[in-house]
C-alpha positions in Angstrom: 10.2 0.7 -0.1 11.6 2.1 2.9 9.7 2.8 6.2 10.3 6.6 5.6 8.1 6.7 2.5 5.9 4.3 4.4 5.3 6.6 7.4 4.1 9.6 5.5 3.0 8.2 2.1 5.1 11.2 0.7 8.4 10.7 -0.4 10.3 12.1 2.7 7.6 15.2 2.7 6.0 16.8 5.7 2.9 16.1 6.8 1.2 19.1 4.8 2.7 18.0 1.5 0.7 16.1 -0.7 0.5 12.3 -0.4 1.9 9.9 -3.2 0.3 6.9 -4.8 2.4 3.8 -3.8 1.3 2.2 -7.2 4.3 0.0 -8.3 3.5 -0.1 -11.5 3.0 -4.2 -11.0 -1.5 -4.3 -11.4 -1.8 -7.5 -10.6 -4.5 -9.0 -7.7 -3.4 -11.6 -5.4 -4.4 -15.3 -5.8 -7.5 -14.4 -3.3 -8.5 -11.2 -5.2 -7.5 -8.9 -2.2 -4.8 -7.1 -2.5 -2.6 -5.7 -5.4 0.8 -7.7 -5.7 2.9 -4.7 -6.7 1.4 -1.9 -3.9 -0.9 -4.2 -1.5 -4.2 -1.9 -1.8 -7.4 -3.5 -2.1 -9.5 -2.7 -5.5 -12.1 0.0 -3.2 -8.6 1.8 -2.0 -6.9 1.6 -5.6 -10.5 3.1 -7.3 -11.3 5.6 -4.3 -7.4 7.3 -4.4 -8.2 10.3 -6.6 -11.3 11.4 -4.2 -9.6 10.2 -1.3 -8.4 13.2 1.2 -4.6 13.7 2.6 -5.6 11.9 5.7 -7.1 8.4 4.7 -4.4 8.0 1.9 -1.7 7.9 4.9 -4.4 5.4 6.7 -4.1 3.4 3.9 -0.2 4.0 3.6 0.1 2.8 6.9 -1.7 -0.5 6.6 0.7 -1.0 3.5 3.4 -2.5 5.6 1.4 -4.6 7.9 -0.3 -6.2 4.8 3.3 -6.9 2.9 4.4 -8.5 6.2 1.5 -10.4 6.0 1.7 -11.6 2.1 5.1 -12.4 2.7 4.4 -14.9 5.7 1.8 -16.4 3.9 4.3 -17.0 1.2 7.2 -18.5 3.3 4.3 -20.5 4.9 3.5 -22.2 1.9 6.8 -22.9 0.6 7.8 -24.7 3.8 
């Protein structure tokens, strides 16, 4: 995903248009129950989306990065 769709959560749309799911299509929770594998949102954010307003589902899109980042350190940590 690139940092464009990250940023505003919208496919490349201004800040008024409305803000896109960044489900993946991959449901699957990480081995601590957390996060989603496929879009890194935690089971409240994932079930609180549809009543969610414009402005926390770009909160949440921009904690999406930060917590890939994260997963993907923990995963070359382990492998070393």
């Amino acid at each position: 995903m690139s940092a464009d769709l990250e940023a505003d959560g919208a496919a490349g749309a201004g800040p008024h248009a409305p803000v896109g799911s960044p489900c993946t299509s991959v449901c699957r929770m990480d081995a601590d129950g957390v996060y989603c594998i496929g879009c890194f949102r935690t089971l409240d954010e994932i079930a609180g989306w549809a009543g969610f307003d414009d402005e926390r589902r770009r909160q949440i899109w921009k904690q999406l990065s930060q917590r890939r980042m994260q997963a993907a350190q923990a995963q070359w940590m382990r492998r070393r």
